[in-house]
C-alpha positions as CSV (number, residue, x, y, z in Angstrom):
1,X,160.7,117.2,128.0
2,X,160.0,119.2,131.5
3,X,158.3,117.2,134.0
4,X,155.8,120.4,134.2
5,X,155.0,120.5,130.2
6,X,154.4,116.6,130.5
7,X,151.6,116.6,132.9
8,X,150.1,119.8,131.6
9,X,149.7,117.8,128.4
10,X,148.8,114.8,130.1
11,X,146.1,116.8,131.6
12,X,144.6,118.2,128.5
13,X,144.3,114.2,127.5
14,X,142.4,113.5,130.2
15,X,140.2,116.6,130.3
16,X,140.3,115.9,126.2
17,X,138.7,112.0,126.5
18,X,136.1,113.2,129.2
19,X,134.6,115.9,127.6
20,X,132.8,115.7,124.5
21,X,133.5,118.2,121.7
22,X,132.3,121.5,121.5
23,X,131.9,122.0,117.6
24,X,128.8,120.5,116.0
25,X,128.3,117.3,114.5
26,X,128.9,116.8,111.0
27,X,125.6,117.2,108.9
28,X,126.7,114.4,106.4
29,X,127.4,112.1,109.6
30,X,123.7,112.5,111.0
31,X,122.8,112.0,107.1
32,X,124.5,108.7,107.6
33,X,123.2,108.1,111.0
34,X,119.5,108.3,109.6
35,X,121.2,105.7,106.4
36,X,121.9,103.4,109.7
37,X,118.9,103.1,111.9
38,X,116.5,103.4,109.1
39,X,117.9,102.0,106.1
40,X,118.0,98.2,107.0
41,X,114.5,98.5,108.3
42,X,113.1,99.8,104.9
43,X,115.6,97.4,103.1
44,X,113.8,94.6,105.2
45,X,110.1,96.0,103.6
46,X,108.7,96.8,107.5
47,X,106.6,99.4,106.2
48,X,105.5,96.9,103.7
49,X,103.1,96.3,106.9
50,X,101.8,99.9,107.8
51,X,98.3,101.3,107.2
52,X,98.6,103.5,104.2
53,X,101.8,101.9,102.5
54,X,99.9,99.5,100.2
55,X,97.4,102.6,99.5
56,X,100.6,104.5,98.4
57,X,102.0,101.8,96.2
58,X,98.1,101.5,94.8
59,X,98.6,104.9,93.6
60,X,102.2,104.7,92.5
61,X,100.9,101.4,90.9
62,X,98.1,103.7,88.2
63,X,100.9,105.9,87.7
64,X,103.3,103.6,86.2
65,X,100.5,102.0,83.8
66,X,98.5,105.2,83.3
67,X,100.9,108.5,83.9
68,X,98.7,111.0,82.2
69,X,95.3,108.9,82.9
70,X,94.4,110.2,86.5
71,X,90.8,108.5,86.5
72,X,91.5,105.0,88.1
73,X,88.6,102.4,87.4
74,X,89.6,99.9,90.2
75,X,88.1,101.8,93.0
76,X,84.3,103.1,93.9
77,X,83.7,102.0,89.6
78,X,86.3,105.0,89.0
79,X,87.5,107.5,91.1
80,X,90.3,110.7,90.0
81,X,93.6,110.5,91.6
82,X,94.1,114.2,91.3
83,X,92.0,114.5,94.5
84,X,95.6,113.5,96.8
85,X,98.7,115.2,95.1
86,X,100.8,112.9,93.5
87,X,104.6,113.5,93.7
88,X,105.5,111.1,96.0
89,X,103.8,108.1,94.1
90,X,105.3,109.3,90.8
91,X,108.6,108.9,92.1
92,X,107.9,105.7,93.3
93,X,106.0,104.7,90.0
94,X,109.4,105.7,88.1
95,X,111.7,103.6,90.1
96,X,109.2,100.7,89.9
97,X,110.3,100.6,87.0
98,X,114.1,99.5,88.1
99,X,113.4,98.0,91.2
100,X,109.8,97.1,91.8
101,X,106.8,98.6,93.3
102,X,107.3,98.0,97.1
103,X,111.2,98.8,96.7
104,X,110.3,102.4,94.9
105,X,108.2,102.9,98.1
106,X,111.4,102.3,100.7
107,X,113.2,104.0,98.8
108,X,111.4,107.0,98.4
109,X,110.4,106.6,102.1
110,X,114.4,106.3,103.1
111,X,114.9,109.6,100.6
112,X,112.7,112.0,102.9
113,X,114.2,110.3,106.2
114,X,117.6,111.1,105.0
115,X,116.0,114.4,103.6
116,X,114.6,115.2,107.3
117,X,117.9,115.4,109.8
118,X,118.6,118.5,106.5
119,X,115.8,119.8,107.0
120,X,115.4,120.1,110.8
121,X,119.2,121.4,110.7
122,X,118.9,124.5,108.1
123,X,115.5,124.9,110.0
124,X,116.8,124.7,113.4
125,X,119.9,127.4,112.2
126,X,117.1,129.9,112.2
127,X,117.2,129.9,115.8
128,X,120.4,128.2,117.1
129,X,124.4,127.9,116.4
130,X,124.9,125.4,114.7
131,X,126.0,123.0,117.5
132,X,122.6,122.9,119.1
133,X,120.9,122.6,115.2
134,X,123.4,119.5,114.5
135,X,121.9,118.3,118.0
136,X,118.5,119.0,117.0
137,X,119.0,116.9,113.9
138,X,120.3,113.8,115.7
139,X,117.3,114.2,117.7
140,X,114.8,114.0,114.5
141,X,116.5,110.6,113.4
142,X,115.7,108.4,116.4
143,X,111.6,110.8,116.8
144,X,109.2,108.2,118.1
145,X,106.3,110.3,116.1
146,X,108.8,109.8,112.8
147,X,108.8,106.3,113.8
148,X,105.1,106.2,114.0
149,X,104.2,107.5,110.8
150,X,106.9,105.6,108.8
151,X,106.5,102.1,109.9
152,X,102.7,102.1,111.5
153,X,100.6,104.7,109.7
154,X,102.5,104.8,106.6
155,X,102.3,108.3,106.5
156,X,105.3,108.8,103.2
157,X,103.6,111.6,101.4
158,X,103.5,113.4,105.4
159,X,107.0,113.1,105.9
160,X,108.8,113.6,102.6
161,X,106.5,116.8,102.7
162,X,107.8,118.3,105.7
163,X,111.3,117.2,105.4
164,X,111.0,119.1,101.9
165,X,108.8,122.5,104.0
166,X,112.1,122.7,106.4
167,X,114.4,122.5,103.3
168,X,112.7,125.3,102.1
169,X,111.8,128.3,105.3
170,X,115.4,129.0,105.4
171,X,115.1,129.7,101.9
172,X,112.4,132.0,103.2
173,X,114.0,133.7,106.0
174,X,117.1,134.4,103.8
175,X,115.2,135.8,101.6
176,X,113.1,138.1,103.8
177,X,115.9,139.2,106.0
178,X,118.8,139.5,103.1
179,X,117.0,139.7,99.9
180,X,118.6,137.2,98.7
181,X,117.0,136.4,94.9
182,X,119.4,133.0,95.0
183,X,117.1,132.1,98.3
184,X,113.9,133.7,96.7
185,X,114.3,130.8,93.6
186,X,115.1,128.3,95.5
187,X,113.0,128.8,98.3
188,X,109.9,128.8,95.3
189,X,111.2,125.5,93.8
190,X,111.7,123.2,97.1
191,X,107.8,124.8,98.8
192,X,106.3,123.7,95.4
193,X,107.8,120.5,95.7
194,X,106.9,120.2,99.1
195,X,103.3,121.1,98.0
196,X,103.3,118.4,95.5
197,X,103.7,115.9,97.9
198,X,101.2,116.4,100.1
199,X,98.1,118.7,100.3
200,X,97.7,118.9,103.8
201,X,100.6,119.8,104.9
202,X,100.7,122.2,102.1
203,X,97.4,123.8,103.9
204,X,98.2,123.3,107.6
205,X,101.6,122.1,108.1
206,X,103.4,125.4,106.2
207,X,101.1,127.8,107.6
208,X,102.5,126.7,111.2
209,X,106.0,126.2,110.3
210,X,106.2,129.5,108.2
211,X,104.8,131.7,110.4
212,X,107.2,131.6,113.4
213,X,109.3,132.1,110.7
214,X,108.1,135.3,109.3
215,X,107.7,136.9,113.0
216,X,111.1,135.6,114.0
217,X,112.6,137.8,111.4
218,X,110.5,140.6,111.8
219,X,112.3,140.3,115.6
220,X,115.5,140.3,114.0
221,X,114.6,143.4,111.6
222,X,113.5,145.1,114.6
223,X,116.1,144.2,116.7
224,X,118.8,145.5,113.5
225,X,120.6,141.8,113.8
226,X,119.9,141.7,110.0
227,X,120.5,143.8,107.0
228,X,116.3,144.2,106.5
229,X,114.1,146.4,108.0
230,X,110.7,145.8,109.5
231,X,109.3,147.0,106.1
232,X,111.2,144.9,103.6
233,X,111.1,141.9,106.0
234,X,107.1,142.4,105.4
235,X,107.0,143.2,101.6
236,X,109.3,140.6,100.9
237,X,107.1,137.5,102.9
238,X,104.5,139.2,100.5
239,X,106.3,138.6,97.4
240,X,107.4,135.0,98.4
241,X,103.8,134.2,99.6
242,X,102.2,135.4,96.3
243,X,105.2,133.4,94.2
244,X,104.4,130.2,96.0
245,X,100.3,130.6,96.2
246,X,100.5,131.2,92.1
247,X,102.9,128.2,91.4
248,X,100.7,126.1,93.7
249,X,98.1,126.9,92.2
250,X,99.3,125.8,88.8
251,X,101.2,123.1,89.9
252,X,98.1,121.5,91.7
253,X,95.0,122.9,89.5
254,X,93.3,119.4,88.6
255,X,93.6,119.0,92.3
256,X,91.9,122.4,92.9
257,X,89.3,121.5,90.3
258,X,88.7,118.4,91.6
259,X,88.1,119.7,95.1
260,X,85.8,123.1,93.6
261,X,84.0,120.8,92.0
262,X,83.4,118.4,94.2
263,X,84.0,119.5,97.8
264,X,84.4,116.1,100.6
265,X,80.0,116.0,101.7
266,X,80.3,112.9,103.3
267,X,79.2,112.0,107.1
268,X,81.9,112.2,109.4
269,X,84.0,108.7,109.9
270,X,85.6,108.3,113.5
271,X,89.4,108.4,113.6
272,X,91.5,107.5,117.0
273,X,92.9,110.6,116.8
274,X,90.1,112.8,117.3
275,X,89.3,111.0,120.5
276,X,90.1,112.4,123.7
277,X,93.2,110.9,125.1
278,X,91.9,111.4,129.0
279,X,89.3,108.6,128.2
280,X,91.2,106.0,126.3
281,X,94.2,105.4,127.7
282,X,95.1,102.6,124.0
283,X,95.0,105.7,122.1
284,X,96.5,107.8,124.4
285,X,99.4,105.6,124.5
286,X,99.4,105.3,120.8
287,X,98.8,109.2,119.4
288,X,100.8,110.3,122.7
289,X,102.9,108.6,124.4
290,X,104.8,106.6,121.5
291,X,105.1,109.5,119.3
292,X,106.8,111.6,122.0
293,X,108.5,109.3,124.2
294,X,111.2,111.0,126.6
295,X,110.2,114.0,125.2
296,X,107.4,114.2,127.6
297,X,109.9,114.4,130.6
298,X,111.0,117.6,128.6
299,X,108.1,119.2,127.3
300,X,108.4,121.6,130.8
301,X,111.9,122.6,130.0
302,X,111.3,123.3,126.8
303,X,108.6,125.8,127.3
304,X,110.8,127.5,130.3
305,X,113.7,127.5,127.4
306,X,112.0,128.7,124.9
307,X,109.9,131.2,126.5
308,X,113.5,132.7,128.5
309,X,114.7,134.3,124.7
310,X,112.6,136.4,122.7
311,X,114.0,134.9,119.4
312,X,112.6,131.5,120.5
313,X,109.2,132.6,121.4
314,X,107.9,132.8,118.2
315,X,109.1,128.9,117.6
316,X,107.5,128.1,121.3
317,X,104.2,129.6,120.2
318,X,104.2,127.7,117.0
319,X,105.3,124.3,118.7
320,X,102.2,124.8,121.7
321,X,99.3,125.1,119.2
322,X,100.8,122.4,116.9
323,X,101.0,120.2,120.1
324,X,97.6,121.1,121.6
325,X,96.1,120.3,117.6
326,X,97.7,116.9,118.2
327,X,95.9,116.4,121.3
328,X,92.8,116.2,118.6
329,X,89.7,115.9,120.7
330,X,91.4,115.9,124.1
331,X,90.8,119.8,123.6
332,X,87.7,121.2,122.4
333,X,90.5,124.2,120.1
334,X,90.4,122.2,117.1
335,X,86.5,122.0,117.2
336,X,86.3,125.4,117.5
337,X,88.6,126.8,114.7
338,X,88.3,124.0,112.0
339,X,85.2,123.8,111.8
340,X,83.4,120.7,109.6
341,X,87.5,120.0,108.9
342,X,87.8,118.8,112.2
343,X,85.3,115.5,110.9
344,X,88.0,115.1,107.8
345,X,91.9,115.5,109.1
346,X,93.5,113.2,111.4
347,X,95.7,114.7,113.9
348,X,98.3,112.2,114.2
349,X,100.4,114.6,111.4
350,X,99.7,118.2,113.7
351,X,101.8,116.2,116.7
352,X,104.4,115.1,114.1
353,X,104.8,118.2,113.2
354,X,104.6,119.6,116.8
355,X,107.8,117.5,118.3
356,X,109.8,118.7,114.5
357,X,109.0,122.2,116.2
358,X,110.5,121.3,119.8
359,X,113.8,120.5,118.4
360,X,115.9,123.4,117.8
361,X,114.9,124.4,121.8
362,X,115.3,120.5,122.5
363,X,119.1,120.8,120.8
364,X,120.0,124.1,122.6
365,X,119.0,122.1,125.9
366,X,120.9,119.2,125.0
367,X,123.9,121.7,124.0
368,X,123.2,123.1,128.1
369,X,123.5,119.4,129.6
370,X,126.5,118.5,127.8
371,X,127.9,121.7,128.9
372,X,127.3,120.9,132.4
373,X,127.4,117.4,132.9
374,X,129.8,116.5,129.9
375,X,129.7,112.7,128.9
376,X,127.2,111.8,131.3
377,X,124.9,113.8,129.6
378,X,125.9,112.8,126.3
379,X,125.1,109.2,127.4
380,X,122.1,110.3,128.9
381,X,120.8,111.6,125.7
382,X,121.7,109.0,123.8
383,X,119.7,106.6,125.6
384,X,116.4,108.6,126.1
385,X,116.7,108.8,122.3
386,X,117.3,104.9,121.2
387,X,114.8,104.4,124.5
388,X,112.1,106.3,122.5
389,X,112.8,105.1,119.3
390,X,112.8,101.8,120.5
391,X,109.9,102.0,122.5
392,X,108.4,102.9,118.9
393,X,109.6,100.1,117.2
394,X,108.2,97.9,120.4
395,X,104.4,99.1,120.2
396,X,104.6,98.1,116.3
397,X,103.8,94.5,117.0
398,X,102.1,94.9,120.8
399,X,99.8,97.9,119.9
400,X,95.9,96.3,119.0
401,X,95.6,98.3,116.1
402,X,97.8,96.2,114.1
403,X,94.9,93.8,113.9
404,X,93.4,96.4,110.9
405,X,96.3,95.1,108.7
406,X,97.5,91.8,109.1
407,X,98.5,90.9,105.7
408,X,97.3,88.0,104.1
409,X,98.1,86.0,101.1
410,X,96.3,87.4,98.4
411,X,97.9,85.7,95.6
412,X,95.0,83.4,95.2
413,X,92.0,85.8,95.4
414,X,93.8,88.2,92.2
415,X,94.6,84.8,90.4
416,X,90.5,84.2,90.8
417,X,89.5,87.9,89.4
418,X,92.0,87.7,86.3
419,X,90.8,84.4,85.3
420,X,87.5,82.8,83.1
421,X,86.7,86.7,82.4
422,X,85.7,87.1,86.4
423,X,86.8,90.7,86.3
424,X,84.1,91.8,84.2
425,X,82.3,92.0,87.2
426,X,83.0,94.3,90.3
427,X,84.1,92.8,93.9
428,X,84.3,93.8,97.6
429,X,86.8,92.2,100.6
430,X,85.4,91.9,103.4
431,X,88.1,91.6,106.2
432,X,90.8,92.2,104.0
433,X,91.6,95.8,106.0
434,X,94.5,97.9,104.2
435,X,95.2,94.7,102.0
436,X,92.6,96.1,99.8
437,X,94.8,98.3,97.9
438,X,97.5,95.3,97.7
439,X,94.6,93.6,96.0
440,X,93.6,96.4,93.6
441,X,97.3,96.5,92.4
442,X,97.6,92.7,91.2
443,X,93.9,92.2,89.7
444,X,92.4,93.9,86.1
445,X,89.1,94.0,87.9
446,X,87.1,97.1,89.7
447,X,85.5,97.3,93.0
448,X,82.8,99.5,94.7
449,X,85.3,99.4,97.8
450,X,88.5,101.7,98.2
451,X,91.0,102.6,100.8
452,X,90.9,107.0,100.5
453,X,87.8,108.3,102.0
454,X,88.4,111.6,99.7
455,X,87.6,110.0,96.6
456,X,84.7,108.5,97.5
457,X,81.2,109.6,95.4
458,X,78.8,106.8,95.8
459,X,75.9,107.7,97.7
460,X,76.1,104.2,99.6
461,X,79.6,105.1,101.0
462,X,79.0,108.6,102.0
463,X,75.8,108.8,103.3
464,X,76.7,106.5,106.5
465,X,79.3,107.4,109.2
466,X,81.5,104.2,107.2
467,X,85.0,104.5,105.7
468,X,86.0,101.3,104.0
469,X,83.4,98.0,103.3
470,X,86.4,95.9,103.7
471,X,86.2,97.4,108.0
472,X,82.6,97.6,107.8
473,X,82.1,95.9,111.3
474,X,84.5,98.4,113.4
475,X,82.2,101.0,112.3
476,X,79.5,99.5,114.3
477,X,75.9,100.3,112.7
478,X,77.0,102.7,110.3
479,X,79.8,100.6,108.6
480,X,77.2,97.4,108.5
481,X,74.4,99.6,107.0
482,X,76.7,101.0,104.4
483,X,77.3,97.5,103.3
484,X,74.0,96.6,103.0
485,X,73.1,99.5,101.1
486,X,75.9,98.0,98.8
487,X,74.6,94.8,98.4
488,X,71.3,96.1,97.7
489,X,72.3,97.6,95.1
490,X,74.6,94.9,93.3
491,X,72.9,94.5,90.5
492,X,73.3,98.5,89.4
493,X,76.8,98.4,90.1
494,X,77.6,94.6,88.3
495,X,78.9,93.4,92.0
496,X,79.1,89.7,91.1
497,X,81.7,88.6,93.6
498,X,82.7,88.9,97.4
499,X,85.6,87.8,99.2
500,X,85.2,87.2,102.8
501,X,88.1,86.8,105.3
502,X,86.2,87.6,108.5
503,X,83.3,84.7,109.4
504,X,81.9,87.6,110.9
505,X,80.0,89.0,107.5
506,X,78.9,85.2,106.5
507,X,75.5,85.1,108.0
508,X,74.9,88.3,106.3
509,X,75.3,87.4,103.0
510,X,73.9,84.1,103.4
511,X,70.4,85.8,104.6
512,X,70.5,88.5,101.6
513,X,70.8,85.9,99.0
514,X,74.3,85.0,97.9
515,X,76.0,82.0,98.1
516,X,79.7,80.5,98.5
517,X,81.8,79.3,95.8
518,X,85.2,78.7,96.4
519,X,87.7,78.5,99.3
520,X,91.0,79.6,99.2
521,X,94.0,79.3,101.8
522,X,92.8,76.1,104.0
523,X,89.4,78.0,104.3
524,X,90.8,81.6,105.7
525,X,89.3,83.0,102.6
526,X,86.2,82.3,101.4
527,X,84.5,83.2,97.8
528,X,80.7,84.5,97.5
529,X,78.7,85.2,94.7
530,X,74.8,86.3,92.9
531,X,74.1,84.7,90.5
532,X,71.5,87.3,88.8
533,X,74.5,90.1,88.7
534,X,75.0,91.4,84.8
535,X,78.2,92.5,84.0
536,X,80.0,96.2,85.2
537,X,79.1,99.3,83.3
538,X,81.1,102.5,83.3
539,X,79.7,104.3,86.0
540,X,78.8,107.9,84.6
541,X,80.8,110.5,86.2
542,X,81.7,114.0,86.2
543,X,84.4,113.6,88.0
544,X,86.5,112.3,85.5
545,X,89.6,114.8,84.9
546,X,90.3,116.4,80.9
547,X,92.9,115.1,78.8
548,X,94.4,118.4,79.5
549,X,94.2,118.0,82.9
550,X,95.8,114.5,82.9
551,X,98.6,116.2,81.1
552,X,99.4,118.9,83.7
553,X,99.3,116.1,86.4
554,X,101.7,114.2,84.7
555,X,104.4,117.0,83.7
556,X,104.0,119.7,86.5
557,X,104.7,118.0,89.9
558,X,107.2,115.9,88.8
559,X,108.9,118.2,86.7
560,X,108.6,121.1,89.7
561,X,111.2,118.6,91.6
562,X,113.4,117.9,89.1
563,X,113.9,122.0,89.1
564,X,114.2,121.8,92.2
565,X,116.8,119.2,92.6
566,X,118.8,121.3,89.6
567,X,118.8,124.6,91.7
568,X,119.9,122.9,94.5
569,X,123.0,121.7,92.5
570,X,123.6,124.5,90.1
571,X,122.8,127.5,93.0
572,X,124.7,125.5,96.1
573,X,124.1,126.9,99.7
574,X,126.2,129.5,101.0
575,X,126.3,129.6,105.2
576,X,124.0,132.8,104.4
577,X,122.2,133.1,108.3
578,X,124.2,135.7,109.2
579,X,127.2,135.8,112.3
580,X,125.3,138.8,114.1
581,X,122.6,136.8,114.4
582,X,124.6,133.7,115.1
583,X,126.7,136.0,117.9
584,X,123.6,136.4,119.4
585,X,122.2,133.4,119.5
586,X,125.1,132.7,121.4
587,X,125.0,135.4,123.9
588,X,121.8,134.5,125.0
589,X,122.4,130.6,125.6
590,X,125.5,131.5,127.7
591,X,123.6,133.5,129.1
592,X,120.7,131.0,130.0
């Protein structure tokens, strides 16, 4: 070998070990990546902790007694569970059945984190080669606000629903910009899927995901980088839109029923996340800073990014007004166009949503740095991504609103309600915060209490500013006057029994007449009870759903995603965004 061809080889090793590849990264190796950080966390039941996970499994729990009986007895003396959609607890009612309650909820959980890096990659090939998307979807596996909802709010019907929403717009734009009937189908199948997970994101969440979609191909139409014109890119969003607003429809009637016929009048209940941030720097940290993390330090470069390409503006403008939503009342927008739903939604979901729009501008800036500074950059990213996932994981068990849901051993006050006919008669916790539902799911008996505000028709639970009786005291007067109003009224609603975990609501009872019974757990529970209390009557209620009704609930969303999951295998993806667009993509970020 010539000395010259030796080092010119040697070279190309060194240049070779210092600079990181150019292709992009393997989709079923960031599918494995999200497998990694997040599958021995689930395995190890952390969300077991979070504020809506036993409220899930509640659900999930009626389901897999009662599949085509929507009208649950155990809360507010019977309440319909067609009022939150129910695909996600289906699924983890069916594997309950294999592995347990609390299991089917990880799993289903880890399913829509594994089903999210997809997502955010077809989504993110809208925009971007696919070296920046494949960046972009790294990015969505180590999100402080992913982290946030999964193991603090508990947020799973949230974030298998958008995972399933960007699964399905490239569906959309394919469809719009190639008329492709492969992508219409499809496209159909995974948005009513998506819808039958969860309703809010169904209203709000699509709406501003799907619309920088639509104008971003109306760009390309325009702009002749795709086979459409302006026309058919419009007619065609049309026919998807109609195809999707029918099937929803049908797929989610007794939920539409439910909500005609019974529309949320309730007085407003506080939520952190309508507060402005500027004031409280606890919830500022909480509903800001952990759910971004280093993305902060980017949010300027990503608006001087995004805003330098006229494909990316329609993302850019989708991402602001999701991220100024998620600001709740920092910002006085979300007053002003919502309305009385301002008083109802939380906003954590709207910045979730925001830093899943950032991504595909945050992967072609990542694809820029690596460029540049090679595998300095490369560690560089790496870090500020474990950093802010980490910094997630940190707040979990350091932030004060933990304190809502400590759990607590239970097992004694359900052995209490299923024995000597006790649940014959209706109970409240007080001080049992989001262990209520963990209650509800191991006792026979029914309580005037309940963990989704939604549901709620008793006149002493929506006529005062109160969400649970269980957290009566953190909602100052209101919360205490709604509980009194309860009590008051015991003897209508056959409220015989009261567990207290909280010395705080002792006096109270003590001076309205009841008495203690029992302790449980060295005295950190505490039984009360009224002794003049006849036994619970069916509470009268037209609320309650039709056989029919129960029937649609129990066939439609879940079979929806079963058609879904068929179409996906019988109708596999071609690489269908086309290379003109691709090409140009490209131009433009060497360009940049």
């Amino acid at each position: 070998m010539e000395p010259t061809e030796y080092s010119e080889r040697n070279e190309r090793t060194v240049v070779s070990a210092t600079q990181p590849p150019r292709r992009p990264i393997p989709l079923l190796a960031i599918v494995l990546l999200a497998l990694m950080v997040h599958g021995p966390l689930l395995m190890m039941q952390l969300p077991s902790g979070s504020f809506d996970a036993n409220f899930h499994m509640f659900f999930a729990s009626h389901y897999a007694h009662h599949w085509f009986d929507p009208w649950n007895l155990k809360w507010f003396g019977g309440f319909s569970q067609t009022t939150y959609p129910p695909l996600t607890h289906q699924w983890i009612a069916l594997l309950s059945y294999i592995v347990g309650l609390k299991m089917g909820y990880m799993l289903v959980q880890l399913i829509g984190i594994m089903l999210l890096p997809v997502g955010v990659y077809r989504f993110a090939r809208i925009w971007v080669d696919d070296r920046a998307a494949s960046y972009a979807a790294v990015g969505c596996v180590f999100l402080g606000s992913l982290t946030f909802l999964t193991y603090q709010a508990g947020q799973l019907a949230t974030v298998c629903s958008a995972a399933l929403y960007l699964n399905a717009l490239p569906y959309f734009y394919e469809w719009m910009t190639e008329s492709s009937v492969r992508s219409l189908i499809k496209g159909i199948a995974v948005s009513l899927t998506a819808a039958a997970a969860h309703h809010v994101t169904l209203i709000f969440g699509a709406l501003l995901f799907a619309v920088p979609v639509l104008w971003t191909a109306l760009v390309d139409a325009h702009d002749e980088r795709v086979a459409g014109s302006v026309g058919g890119v419009i007619s065609r969003a049309a026919i998807f839109a109609v195809a999707v607003g029918a099937g929803v429809g049908l797929v989610l009637m007794p939920y539409w029923v439910a909500l005609i016929q019974h529309p949320i009048h309730q007085i407003p209940i506080p939520h952190d996340s309508r507060a402005n941030f500027l004031l409280n720097s606890t919830t500022a940290i909480n509903y800001f800073l952990i759910p971004y993390g280093l993305l902060i330090v980017a949010l300027p470069f990503i608006v001087i990014r995004g805003a330098s390409s006229r494909r990316l503006i329609p993302l850019l403008m989708g991402f602001w007004v999701t991220f100024i939503f998620g600001l709740g009342g920092t910002t006085p927008l979300p007053r002003w166009l919502l309305g009385r739903a301002y008083e109802i939604l939380t906003f954590e979901r709207f910045t979730f949503w925001a830093t899943l729009l950032t991504l595909p501008i945050v992967g072609l800036l990542a694809a820029d740095l690596i460029d540049r500074f090679r595998v300095k950059a490369a560690v560089g990213l790496a870090l500020a991504a474990v950093f802010t996932f980490g910094a997630a994981m940190f707040w979990l068990s350091e932030n004060p609103f933990r304190a809502a849901f400590t759990q607590i051993n239970v097992a004694p006050v359900d052995a209490f309600l299923n024995r000597d006919g006790h649940d014959a008669y209706r109970y409240v916790l007080l001080g049992f915060g989001s262990e209520l539902a963990r209650v509800s799911i191991g006792t026979t008996a029914s309580s005037v209490d309940g963990d989704y505000n939604s549901a709620r028709l008793l006149p002493e639970m929506t006529n005062y500013g109160s969400a649970q009786l269980t957290n009566s005291k953190f909602y100052g007067s209101a919360g205490m006057a709604s509980l009194r109003a309860m009590l008051e009224h015991a003897n209508r609603y056959g409220l015989k029994y009261i567990f207290v975990h909280d010395a705080y609501y002792e006096p109270l009872l003590t001076f309205v007449g009841w008495r203690k019974i029992e302790t449980f757990d060295n005295g950190a529970v505490t039984v009360w009870s009224k002794d003049d209390v006849p036994p619970a009557h069916p509470i009268q209620s037209d609320a309650m759903p039709t056989a029919f009704q129960g029937v649609l609930w129990g066939t439609l969303p879940i079979g929806v995603s079963f058609l879904a999951i068929i179409l996906e295998f019988l109708l596999p993806n071609p690489r269908r965004v086309s290379g003109a667009v691709r090409a140009t993509v490209r131009a433009e970020h060497s360009v940049a």
